[in-house]
KOLLUM-587126 format. One line per 3 residues: their letters; for each residue x, y, z of N, C-alpha, C. Coordinates in steps of 0.001 Angstrom, whole numbers. Layout:
A) X:Y:Z:X:Y:Z:X:Y:Z | ...
This chain:
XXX) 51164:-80192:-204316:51217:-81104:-203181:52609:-81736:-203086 | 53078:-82245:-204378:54260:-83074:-204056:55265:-81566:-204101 | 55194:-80547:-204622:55939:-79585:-203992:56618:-79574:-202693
XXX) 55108:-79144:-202080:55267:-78700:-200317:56085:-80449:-199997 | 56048:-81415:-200081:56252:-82597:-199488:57979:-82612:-199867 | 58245:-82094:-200975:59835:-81983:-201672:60544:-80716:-200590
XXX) 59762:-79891:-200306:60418:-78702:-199625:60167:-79135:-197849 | 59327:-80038:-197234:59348:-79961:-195930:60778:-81630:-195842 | 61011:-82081:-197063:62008:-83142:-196629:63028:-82774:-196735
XXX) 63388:-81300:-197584:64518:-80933:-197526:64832:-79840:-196201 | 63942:-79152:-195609:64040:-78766:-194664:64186:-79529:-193629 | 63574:-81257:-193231:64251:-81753:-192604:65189:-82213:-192452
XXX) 66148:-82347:-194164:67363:-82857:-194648:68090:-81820:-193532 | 67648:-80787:-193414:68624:-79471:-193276:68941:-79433:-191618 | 67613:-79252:-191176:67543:-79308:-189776:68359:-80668:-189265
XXX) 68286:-81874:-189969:68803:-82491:-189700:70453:-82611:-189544 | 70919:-82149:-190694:72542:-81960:-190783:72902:-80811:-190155 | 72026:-79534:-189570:72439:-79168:-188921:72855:-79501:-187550
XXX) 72089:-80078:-187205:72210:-80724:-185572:73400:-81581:-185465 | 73509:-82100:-186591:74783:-83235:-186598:75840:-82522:-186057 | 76019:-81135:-187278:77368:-80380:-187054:77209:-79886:-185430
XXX) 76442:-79331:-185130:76338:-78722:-183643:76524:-79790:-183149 | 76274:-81090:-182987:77020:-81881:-182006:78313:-81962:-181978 | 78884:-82509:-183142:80319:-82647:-183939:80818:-81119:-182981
XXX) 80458:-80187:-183072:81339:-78949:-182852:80900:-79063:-181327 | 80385:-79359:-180971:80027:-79706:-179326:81069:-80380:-178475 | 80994:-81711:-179299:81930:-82745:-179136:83465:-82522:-179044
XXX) 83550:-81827:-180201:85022:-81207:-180665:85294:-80216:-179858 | 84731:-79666:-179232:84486:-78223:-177919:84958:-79048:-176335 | 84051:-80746:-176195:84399:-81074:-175164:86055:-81598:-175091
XXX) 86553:-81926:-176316:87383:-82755:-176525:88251:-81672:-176196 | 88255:-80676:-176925:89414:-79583:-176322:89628:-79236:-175081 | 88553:-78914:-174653:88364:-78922:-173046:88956:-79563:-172344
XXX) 88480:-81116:-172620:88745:-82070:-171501:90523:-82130:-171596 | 91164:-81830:-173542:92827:-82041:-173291:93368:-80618:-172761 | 92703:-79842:-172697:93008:-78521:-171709:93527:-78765:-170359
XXX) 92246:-79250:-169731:92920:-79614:-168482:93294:-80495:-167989 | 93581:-81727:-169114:94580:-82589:-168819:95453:-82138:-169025 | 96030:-81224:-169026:97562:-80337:-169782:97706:-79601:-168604
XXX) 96657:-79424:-168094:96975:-78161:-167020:97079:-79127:-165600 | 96344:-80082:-165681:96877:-81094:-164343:97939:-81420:-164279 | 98174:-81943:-165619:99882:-82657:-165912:100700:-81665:-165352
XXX) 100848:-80363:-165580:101533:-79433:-165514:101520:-78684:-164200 | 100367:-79235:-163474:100547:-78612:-162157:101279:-79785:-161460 | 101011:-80843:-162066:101692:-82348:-160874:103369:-81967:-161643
XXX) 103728:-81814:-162420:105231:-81454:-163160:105661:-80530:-161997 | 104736:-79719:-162260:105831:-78236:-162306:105680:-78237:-159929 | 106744:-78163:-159454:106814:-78145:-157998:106500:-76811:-157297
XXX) 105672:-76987:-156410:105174:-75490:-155760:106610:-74902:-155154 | 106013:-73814:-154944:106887:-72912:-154053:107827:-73387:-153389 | 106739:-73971:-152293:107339:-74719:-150945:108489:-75865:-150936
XXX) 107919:-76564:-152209:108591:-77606:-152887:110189:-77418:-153520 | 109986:-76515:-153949:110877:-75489:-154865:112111:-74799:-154012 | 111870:-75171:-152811:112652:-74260:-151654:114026:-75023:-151487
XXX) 115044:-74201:-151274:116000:-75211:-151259:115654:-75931:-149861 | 116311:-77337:-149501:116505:-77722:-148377:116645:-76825:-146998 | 116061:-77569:-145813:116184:-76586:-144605:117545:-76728:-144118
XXX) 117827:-75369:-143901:119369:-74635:-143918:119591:-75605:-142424 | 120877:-76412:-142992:121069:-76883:-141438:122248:-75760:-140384 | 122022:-75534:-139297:122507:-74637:-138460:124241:-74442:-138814
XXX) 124173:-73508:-138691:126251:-73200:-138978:126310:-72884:-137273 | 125757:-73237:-136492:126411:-72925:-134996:126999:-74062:-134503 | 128578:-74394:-133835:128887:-75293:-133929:128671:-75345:-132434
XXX) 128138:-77070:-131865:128065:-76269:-130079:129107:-76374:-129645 | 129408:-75277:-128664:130355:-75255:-128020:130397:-76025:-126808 | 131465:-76210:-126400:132040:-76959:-125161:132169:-76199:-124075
XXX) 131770:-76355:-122834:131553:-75441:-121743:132727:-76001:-121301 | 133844:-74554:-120794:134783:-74688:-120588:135010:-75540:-118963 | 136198:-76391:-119029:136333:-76724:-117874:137138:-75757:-116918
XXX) 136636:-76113:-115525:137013:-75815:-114496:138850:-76062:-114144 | 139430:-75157:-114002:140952:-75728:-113574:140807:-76107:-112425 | 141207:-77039:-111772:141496:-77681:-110515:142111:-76635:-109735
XXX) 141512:-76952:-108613:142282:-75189:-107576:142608:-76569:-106984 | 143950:-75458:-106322:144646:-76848:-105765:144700:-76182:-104055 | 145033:-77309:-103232:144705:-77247:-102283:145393:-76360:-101543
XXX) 144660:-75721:-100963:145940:-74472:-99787:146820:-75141:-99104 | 148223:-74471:-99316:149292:-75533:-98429:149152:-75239:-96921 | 149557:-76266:-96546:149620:-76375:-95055:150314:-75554:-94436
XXX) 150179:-74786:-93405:151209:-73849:-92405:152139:-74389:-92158 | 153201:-74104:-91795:154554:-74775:-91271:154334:-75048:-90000 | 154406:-75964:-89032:154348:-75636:-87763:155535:-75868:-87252
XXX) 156730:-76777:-87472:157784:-77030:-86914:159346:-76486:-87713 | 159999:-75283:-87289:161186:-74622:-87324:162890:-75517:-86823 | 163707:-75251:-87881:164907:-75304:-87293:164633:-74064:-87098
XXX) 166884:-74432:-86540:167003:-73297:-86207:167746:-72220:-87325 | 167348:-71068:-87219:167356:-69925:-88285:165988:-69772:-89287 | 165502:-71218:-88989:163973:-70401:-89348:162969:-69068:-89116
XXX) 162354:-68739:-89637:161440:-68007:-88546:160148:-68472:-89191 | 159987:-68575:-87452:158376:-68595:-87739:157614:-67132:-87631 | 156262:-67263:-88645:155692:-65876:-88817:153969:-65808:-88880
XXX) 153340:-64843:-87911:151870:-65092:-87663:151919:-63653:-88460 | 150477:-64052:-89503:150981:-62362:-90412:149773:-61661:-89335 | 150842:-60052:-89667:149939:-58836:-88991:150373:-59344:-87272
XXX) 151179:-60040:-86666:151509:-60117:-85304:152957:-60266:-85075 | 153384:-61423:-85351:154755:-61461:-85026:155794:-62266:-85985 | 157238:-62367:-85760:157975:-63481:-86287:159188:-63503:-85135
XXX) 159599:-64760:-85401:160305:-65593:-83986:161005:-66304:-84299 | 162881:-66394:-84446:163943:-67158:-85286:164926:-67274:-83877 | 164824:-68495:-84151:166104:-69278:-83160:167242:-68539:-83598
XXX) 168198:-68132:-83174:169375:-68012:-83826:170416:-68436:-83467 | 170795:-69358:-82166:171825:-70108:-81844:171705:-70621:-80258 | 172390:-71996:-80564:172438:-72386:-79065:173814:-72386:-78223
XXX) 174506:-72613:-77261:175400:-73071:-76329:175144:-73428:-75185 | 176115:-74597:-74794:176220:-75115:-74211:177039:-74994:-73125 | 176262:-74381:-71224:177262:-74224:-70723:177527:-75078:-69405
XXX) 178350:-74790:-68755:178873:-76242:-67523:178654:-75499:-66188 | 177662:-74059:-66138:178018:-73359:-64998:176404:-74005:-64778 | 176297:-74134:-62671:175218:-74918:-62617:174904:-73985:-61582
XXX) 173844:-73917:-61213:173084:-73109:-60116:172834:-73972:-58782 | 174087:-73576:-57201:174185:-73976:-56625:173060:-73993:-55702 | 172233:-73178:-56035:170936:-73243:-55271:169865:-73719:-55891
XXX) 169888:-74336:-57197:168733:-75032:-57500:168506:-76684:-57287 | 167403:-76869:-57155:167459:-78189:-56599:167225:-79035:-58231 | 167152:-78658:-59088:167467:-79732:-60405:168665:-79607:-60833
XXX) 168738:-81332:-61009:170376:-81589:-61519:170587:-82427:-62829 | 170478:-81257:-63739:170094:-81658:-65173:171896:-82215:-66204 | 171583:-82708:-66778:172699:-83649:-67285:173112:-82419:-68272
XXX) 172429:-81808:-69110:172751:-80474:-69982:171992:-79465:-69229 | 172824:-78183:-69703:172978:-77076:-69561:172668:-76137:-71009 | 171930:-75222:-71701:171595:-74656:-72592:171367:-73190:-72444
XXX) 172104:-72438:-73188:171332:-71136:-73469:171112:-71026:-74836 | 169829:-70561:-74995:169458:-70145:-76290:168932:-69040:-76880 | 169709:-68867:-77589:169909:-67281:-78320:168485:-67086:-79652
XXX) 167382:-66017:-78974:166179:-66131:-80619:166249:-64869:-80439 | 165142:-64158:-81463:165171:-62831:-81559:163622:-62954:-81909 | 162770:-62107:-81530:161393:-61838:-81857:161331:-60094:-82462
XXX) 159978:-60054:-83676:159677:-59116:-83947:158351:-58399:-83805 | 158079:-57029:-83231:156016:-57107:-83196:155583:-56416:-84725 | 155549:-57088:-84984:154684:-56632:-86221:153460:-55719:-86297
XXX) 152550:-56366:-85263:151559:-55275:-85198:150918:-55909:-83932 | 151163:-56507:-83375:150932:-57213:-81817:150247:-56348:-80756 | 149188:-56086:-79900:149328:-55110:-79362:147920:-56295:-78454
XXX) 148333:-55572:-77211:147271:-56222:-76077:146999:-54897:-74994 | 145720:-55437:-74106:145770:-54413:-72991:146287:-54264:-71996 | 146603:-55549:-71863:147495:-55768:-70691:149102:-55469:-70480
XXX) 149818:-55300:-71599:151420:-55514:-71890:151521:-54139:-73021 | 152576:-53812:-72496:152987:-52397:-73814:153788:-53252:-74518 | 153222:-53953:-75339:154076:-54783:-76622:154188:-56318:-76573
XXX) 154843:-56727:-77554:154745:-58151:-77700:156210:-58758:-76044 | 155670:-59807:-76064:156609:-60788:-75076:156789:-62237:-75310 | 157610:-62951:-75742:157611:-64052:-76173:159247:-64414:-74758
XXX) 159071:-65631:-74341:159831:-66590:-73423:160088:-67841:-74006 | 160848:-68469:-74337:160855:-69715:-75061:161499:-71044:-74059 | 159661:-70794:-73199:160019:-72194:-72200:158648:-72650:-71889
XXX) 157426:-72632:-72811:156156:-73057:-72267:156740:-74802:-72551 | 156943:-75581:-73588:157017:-76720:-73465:158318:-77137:-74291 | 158806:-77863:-73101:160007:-78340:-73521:160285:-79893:-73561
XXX) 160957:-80686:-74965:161149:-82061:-74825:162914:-82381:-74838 | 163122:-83113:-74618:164847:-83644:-74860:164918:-84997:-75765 | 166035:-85150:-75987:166536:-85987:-76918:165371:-87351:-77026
XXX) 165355:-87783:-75987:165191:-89211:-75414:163336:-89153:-74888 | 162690:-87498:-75237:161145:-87544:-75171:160778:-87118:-73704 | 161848:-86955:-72861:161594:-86250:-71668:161484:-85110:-71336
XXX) 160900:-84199:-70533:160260:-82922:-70521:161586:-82166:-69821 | 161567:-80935:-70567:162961:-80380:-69887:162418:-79099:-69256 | 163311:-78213:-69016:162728:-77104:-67632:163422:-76164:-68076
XXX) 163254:-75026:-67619:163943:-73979:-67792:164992:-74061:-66624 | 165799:-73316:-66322:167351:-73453:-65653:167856:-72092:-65083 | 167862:-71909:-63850:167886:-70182:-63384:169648:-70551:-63154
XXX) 169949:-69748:-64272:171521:-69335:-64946:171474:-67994:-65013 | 172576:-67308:-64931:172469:-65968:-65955:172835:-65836:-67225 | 171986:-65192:-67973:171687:-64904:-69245:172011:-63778:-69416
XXX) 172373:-63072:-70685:172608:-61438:-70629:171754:-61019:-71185 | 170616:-61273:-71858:169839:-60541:-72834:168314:-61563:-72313 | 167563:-60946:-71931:165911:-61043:-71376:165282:-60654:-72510
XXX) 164059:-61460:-72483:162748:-61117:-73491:162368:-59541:-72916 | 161884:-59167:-73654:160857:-57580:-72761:159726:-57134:-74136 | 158991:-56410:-72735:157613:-56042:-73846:157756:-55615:-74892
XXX) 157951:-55914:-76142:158637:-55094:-77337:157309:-53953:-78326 | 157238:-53126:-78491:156295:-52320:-79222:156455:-52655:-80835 | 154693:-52120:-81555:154830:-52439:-82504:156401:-51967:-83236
XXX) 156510:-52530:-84527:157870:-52233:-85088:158874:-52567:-84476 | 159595:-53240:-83337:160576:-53265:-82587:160928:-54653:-82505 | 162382:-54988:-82666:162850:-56360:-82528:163713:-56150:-81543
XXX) 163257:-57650:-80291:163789:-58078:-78942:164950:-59119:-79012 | 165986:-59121:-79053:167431:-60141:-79353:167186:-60717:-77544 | 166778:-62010:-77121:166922:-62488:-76216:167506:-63992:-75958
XXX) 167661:-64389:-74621:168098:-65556:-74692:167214:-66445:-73127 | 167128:-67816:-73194:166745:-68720:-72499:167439:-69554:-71747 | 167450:-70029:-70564:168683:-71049:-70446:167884:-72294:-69948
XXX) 168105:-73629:-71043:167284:-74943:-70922:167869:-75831:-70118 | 167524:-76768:-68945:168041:-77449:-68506:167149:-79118:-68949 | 167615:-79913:-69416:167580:-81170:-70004:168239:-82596:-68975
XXX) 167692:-83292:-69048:168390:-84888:-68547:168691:-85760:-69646 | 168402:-85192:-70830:169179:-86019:-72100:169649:-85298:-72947 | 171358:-85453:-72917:171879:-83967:-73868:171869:-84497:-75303
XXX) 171791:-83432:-76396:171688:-83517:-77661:170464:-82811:-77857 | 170199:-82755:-79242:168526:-81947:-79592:167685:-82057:-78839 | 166772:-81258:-79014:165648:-80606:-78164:164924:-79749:-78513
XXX) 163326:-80255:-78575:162253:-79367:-78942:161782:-78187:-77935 | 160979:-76840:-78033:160728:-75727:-77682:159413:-75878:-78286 | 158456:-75371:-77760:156800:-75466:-78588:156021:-74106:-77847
XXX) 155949:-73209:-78699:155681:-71795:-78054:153910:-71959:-78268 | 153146:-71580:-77556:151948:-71357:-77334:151659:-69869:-76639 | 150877:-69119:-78170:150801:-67756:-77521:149268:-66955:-78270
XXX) 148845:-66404:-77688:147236:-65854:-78518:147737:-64194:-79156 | 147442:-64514:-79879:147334:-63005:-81164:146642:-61939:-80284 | 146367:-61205:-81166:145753:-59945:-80886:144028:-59968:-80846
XXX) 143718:-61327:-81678:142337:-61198:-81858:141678:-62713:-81364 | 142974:-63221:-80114:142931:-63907:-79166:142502:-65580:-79753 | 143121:-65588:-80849:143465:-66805:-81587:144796:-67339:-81511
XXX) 144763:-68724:-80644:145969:-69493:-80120:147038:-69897:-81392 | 148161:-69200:-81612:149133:-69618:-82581:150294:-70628:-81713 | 150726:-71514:-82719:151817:-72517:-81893:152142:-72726:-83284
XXX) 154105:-72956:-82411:155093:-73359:-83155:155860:-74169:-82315 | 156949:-74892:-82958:157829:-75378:-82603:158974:-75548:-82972 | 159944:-75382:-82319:160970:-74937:-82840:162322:-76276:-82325
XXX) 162558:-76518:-83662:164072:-78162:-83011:165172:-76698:-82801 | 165786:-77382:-81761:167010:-76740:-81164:168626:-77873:-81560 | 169378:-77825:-82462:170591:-78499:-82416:171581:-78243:-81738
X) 172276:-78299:-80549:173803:-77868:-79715:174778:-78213:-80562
């Protein structure tokens, strides 16, 4: 009897210390565990992802450019409209038209009824460039549509003889003619030619006359 009672207390001695250790090694199992993945958290919050890891975002190497400016266009110059003399004036693709000298003469026309204080002939030369109408075989220029004198008074043309007349001139061809001005105030004097092109656009000049 006290046998069996000696052998079931040592079997509970046994069962008993076994269980201990299986906890102990349980315990010691969680403990590893739990510093496992505290090692492995630590080490994921340490260590920087990928993304993290990237260098900085590349800032652009394009530098902007400056949109070029505009050069100033400059303004179209003005036509000439008023000639000395030896100028020429020139309508392109029609004509050109140069004073080339004046004199002064004392012979008076006994049959005209104006009695002008000066006397003028004036010597120009015209060229046709490419002039051409239906009416006229060539260019014709007269240099007496409007006339002023010294002093702003309107002067006239003057029936003198002249040796050299305007005439219809053909393309390519230059006309050497002359005018004779009669004036009531002697000294300079304007000429202002008014004549239509070929494509019946009114050109005007004017031309100072010095004696």
């Amino acid at each position: 009897m006290k046998k069996r009672l000696f052998v079931k207390i040592m079997a509970f001695c046994m069962a008993v210390s076994l269980s201990s250790c299986g906890d102990a090694g349980s315990n010691s199992e969680s403990a590893v565990s739990s510093s496992e993945k505290t090692a492995e958290t630590s080490a994921e919050t340490e260590t920087p992802t990928e993304e993290q890891s990237e260098t900085p975002a590349e800032t652009s190497d394009e530098t902007p450019t400056e949109e070029p400016t505009e050069a100033p266009t400059e303004a179209p110059a003005e036509s000439k409209s008023e000639f000395n003399m030896g100028e020429t004036w020139t309508v392109d693709g029609m004509w050109s038209v140069t004073v080339t000298g004046v004199t002064e003469t004392a012979d008076r026309n006994q049959f005209s009824d104006k009695t002008p204080s000066a006397v003028y002939i004036v010597d120009y030369s015209y060229t046709n460039i490419g002039y051409e109408d239906d009416f006229m075989d060539g260019l014709y220029i007269s240099l007496d549509d409007t006339i002023v004198d010294s002093a702003g008074s309107m002067g006239y043309t003057y029936p003198n003889d002249v040796t050299n007349y305007p005439q219809e001139t053909p393309v390519g061809a230059t006309c050497n003619a002359q005018v004779c001005i009669g004036v009531d105030n002697p000294g300079a004097f304007k000429i202002t030619v008014n004549k239509y092109d070929s494509n019946s656009d009114k050109q005007k000049a004017t031309f100072v006359v010095q004696p």
